[in-house]
C-alpha positions as a printed NumPy array, in Angstrom:
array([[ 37.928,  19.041, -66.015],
       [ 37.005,  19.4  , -62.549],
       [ 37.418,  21.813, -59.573],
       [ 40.311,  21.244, -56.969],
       [ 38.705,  19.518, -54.19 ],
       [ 39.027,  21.813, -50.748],
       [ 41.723,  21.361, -48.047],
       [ 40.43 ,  20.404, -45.319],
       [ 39.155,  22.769, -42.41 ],
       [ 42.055,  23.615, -39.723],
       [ 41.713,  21.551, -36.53 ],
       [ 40.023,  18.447, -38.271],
       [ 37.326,  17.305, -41.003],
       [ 32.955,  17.19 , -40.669],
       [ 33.723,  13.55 , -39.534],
       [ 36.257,  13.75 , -36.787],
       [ 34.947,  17.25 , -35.493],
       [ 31.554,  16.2  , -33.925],
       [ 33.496,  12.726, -32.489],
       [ 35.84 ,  15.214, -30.787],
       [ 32.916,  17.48 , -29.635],
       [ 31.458,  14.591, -27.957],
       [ 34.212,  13.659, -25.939],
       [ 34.562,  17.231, -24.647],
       [ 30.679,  17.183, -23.956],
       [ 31.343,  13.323, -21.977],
       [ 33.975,  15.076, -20.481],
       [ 32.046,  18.426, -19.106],
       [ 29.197,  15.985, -18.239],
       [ 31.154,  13.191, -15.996],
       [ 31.248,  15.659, -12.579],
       [ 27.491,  15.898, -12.866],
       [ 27.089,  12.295, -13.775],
       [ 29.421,  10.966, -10.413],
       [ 27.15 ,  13.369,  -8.374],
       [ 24.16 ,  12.217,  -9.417],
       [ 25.249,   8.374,  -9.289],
       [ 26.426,   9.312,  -5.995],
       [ 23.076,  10.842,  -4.783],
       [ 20.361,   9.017,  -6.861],
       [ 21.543,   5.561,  -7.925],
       [ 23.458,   5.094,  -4.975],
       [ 20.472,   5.238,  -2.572],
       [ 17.932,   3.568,  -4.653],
       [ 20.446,   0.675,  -5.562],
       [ 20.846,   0.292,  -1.41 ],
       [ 17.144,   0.45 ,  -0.575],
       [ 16.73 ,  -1.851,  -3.343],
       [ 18.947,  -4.528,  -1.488],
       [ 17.726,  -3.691,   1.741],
       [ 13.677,  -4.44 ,   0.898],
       [ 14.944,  -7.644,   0.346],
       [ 16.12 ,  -8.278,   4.262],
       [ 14.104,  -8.83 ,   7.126],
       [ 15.158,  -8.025,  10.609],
       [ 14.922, -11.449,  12.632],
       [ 13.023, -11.475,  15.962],
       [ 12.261, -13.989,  18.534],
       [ 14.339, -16.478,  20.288],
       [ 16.582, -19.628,  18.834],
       [ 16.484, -22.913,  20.425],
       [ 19.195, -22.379,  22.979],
       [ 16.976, -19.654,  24.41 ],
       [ 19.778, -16.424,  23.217],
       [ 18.173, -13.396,  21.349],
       [ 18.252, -13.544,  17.078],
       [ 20.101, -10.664,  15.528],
       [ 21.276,  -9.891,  12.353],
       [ 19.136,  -9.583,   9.037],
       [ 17.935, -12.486,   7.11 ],
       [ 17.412, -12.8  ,   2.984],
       [ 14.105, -13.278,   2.403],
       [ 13.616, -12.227,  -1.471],
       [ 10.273, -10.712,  -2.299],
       [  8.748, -11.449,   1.325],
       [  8.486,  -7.988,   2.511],
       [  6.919,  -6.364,  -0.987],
       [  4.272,  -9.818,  -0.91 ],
       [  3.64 ,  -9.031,   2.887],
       [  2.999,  -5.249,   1.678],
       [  0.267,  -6.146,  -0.563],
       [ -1.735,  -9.723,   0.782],
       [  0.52 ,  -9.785,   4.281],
       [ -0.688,  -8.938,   7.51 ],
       [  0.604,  -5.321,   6.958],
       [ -2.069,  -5.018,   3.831],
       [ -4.179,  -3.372,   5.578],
       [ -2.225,  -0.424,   6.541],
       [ -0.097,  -0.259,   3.247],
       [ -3.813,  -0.153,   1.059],
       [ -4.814,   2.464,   3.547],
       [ -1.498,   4.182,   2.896],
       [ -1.726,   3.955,  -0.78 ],
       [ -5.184,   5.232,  -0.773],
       [ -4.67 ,   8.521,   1.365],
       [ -1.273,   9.575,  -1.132],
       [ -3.895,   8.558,  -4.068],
       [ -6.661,  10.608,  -2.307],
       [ -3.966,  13.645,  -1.471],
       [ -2.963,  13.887,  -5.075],
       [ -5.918,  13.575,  -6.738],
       [ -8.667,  15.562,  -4.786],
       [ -5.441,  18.343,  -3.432],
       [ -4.222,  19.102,  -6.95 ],
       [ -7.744,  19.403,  -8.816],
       [ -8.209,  21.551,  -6.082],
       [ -4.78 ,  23.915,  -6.305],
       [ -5.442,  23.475,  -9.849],
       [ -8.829,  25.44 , -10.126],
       [ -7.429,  28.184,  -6.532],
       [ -4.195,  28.344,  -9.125],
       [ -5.82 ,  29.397, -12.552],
       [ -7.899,  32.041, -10.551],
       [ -4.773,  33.227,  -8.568],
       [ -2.93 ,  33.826, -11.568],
       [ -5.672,  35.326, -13.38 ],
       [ -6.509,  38.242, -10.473],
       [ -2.265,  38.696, -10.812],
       [ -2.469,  39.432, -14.232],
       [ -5.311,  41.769, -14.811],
       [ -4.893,  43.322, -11.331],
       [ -4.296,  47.117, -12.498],
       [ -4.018,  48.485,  -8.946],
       [ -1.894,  47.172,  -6.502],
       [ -0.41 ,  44.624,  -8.402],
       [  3.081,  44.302,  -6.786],
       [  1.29 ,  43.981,  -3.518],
       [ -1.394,  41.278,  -4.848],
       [  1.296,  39.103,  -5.955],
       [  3.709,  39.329,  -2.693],
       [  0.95 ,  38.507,  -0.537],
       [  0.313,  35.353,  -2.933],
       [  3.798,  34.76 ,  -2.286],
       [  3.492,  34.408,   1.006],
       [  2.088,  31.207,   1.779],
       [  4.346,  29.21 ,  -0.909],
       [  7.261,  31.12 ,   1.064],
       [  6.473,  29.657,   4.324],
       [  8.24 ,  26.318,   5.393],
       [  5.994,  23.248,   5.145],
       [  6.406,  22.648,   8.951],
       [  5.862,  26.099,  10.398],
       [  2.467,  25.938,   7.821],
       [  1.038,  22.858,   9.258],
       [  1.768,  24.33 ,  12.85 ],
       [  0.165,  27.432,  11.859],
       [ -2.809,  25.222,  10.705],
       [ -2.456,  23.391,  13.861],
       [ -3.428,  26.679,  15.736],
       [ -6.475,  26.939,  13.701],
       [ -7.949,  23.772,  13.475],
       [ -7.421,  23.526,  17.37 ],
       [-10.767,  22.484,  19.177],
       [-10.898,  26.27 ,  20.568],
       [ -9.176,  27.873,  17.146],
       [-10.424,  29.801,  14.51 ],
       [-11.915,  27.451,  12.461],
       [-14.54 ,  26.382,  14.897],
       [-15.125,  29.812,  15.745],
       [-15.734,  30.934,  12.714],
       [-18.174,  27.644,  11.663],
       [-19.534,  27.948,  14.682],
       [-18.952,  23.731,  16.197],
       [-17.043,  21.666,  17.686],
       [-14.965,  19.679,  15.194],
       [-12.125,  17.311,  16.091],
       [ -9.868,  18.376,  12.822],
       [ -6.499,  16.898,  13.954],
       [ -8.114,  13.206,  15.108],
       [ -8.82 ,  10.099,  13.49 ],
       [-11.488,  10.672,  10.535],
       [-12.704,  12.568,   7.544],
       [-11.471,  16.022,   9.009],
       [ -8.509,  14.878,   9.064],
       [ -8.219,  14.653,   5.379],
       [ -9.682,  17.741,   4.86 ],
       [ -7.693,  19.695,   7.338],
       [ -4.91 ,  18.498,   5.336],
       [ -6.243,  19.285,   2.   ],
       [ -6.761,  22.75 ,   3.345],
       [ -3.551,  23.191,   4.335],
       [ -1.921,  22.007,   1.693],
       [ -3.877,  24.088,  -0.651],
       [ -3.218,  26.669,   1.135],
       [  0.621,  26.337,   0.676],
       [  0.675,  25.212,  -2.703],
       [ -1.839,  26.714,  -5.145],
       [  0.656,  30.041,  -5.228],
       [  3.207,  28.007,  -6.719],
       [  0.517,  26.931,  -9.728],
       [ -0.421,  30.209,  -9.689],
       [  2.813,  31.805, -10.222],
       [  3.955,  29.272, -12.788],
       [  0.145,  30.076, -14.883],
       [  0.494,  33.968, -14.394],
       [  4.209,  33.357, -16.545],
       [  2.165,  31.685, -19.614],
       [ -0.346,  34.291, -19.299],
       [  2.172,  37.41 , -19.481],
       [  3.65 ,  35.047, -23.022],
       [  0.222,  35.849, -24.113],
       [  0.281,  38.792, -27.022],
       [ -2.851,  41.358, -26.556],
       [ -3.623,  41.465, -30.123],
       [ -4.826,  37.727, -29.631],
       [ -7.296,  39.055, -26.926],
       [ -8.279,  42.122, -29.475],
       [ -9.524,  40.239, -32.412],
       [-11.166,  38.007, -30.396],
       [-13.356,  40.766, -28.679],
       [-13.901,  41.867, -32.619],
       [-15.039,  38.585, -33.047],
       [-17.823,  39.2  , -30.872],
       [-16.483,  36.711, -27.964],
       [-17.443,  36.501, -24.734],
       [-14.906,  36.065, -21.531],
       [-15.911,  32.964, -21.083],
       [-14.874,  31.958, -24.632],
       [-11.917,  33.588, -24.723],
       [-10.884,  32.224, -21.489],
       [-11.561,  28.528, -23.176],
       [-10.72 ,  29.304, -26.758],
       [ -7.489,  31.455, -26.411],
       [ -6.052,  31.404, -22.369],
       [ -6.445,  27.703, -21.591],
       [ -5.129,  26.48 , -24.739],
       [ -2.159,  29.138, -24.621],
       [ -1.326,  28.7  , -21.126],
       [ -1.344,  24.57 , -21.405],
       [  2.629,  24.411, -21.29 ],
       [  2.766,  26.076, -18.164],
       [ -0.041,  24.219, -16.212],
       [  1.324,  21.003, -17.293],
       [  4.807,  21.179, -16.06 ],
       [  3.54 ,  23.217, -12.375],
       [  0.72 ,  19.966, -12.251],
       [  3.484,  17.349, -13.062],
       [  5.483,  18.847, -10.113],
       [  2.393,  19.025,  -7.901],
       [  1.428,  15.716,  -8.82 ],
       [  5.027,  14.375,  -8.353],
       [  5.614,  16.265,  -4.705],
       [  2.134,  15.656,  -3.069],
       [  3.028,  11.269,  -4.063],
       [  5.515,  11.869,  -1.853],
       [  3.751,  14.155,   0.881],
       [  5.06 ,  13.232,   4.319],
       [  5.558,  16.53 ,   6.764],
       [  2.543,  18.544,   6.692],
       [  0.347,  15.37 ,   7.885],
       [  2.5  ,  13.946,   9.935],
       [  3.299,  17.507,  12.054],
       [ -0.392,  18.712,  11.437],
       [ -2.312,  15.496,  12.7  ],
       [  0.198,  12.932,  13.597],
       [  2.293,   9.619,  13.053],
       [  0.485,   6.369,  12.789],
       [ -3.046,   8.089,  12.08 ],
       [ -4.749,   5.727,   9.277],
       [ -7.22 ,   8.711,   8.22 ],
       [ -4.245,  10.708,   6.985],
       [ -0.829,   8.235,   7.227],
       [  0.717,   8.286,   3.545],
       [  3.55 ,   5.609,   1.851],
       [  5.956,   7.998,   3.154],
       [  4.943,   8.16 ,   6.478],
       [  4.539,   4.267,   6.683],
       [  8.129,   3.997,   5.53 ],
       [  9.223,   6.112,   7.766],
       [  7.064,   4.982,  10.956],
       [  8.689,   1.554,  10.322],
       [ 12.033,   2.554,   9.925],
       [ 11.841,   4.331,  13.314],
       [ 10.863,   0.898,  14.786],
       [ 14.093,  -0.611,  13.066],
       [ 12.213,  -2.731,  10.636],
       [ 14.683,  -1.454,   7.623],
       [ 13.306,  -4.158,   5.328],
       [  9.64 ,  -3.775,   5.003],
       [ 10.113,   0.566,   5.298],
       [ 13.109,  -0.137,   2.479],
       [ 10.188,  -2.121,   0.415],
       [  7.039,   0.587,   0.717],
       [ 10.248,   3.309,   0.05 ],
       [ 11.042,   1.316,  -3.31 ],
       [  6.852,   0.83 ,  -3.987],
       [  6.794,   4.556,  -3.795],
       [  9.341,   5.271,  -5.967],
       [  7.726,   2.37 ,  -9.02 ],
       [  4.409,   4.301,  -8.229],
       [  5.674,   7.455,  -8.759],
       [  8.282,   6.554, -11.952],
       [  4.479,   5.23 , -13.441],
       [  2.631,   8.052, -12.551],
       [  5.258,  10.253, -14.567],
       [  5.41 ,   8.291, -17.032],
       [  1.531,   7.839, -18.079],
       [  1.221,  11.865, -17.196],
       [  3.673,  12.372, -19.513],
       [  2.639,  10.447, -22.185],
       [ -1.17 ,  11.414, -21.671],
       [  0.123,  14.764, -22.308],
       [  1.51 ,  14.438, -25.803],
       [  4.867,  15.196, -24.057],
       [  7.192,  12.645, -24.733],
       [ 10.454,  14.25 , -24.139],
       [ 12.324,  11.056, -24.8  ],
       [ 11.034,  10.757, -28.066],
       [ 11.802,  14.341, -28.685],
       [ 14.957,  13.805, -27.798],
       [ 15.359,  11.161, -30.409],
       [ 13.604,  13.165, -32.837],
       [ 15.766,  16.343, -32.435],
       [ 19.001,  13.816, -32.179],
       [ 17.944,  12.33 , -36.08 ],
       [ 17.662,  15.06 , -37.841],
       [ 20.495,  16.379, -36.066],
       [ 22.404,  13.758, -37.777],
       [ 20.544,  14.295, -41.257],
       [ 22.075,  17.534, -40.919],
       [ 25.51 ,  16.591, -40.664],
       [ 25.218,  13.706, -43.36 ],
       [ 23.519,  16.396, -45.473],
       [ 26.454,  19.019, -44.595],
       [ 29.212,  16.671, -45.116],
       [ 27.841,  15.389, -48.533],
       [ 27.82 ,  19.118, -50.181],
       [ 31.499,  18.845, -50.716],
       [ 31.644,  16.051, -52.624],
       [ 28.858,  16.916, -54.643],
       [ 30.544,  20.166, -55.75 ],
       [ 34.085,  18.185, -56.626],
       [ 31.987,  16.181, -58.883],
       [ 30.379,  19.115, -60.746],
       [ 32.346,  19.721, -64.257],
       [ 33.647,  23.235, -64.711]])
């Protein structure tokens, strides 16, 4: 003899109720989706299609002025690369490449430091952290024209070194007026993002480890740095991703159409002004590829592969309900 098998639950069985829960999660969802269709894929779908036009120029053979756009295909991203605007589009690429790499080691290191002074600051703490605050605060355009002041040929900066340097012309000072700058600016923001993994850090951790007879230099190696890793990642993946796409603080603090310091997204932009919608449409869409990579690889470097989390989580999320909906029928078999 066996036990009565179970009504089922009010308002549906384990198989219809998660089907039901996902169409009330598609349907909470769809607002968000339209806006960002409407904002992201929009956009990129239209620059996409425009990098293949090319403006036409010149004269046809009845002497009148050629207007409209022409279809040219792949033109504009092969005239990017080997083209006669190579030149400036490597020079391009290499400045954002230069900008990411050298700026973020740099806000990297200022970061760590900031965050650790914020954290074992005992007096004046409040204060210490508001004034690290401040830069980050600032608006990236009224920074570079407060670094304009400085690096003017009569401003601070050559006062205090003491010379004579050119900083917003055409050369290496350039750069480094920039990297400056943007250091300046930005390393809060790392720091402020480490000093939150540092406060997740329990004291008893930092206790046994002075039992253990360690140093701070190998607790800072052994027990912050590791413990702090999730929280430098994500505020370097955001650094990494923003300074790709760096575009105001050169162009206000030096200038448009200056090769020492001109980025992809200045190039895009400088050629848009001049109407040439194609070629700025193909460096836009370069930028974005370069950047999707960059993301990509950083993320995958890291371990962090949130898609295949996501998958993960999204399995055994389904074991789970296989599992749950399977104990029923197991106990209707069981003989009383």
């Amino acid at each position: 003899m066996t036990a009565p098998a179970l009504p089922p639950a009010a308002g549906g069985n384990a198989t219809t109720s998660p089907q039901r829960h996902g169409r009330l999660a598609a349907m909470l969802l769809t607002p968000t989706f339209v806006v960002l269709a409407l904002v992201i894929l929009y956009p990129l779908i239209a620059a996409l299609r425009e990098s293949l036009y090319k403006k036409q120029e010149g004269l046809d053979e009845n002497g009148f002025v050629i207007e409209g756009d022409q279809f040219v295909g792949i033109q504009n991203y092969t005239d990017a690369f080997s083209g006669e605007a190579a030149g400036r589009f490597w020079n391009a690429f290499f400045n954002t490449t230069f900008f990411t790499i050298v700026g973020v080691a740099i806000e990297v290191v200022l970061g760590v430091a900031m965050a650790l002074v914020m954290h074992h600051a005992l007096r004046g703490k409040g204060l210490v952290r508001a004034s690290v605050l401040v830069p980050w605060a600032i608006p990236t355009a009224m920074s570079a024209l407060l670094w304009q002041w400085i690096f003017q040929a009569d401003g601070i900066a050559n006062e205090i070194l003491n010379s004579q340097i050119l900083w917003t012309t055409e050369g290496f000072q350039a750069k480094v007026a920039v990297l400056i700058a943007d250091t300046w600016k930005t390393a809060p923001f790392i720091g402020l993002l480490v000093l939150a993994g540092l406060q997740m850090i329990p004291t008893e951790v930092y206790e046994a480890a002075r039992v253990d007879g360690a140093d701070a230099w190998t607790r800072f190696w052994r027990i912050t740095l590791p413990l702090v890793k999730p929280a430098l990642l994500v505020a370097v993946l955001f650094r990494v991703m923003d300074v790709l796409r760096i575009f105001d603080l050169p162009y206000v603090l030096i200038g448009p159409r200056k090769s020492s310091v001109e980025t992809l997204s200045m190039l895009a932009v400088d050629d848009a002004n001049q109407l040439r919608y194609g070629p700025a449409a193909a460096y836009a869409t370069i930028l974005f590829v370069y950047v999707a990579i960059v993301a990509y690889i950083f993320v995958k470097l890291l371990g962090a592969d949130l898609i295949g989390e996501a998958r993960e989580r999204g399995k055994e999320g389904r074991r789970r309900k296989a599992r749950a909906a399977a104990e029923p029928e197991e106990k209707e078999a069981v003989p009383v």
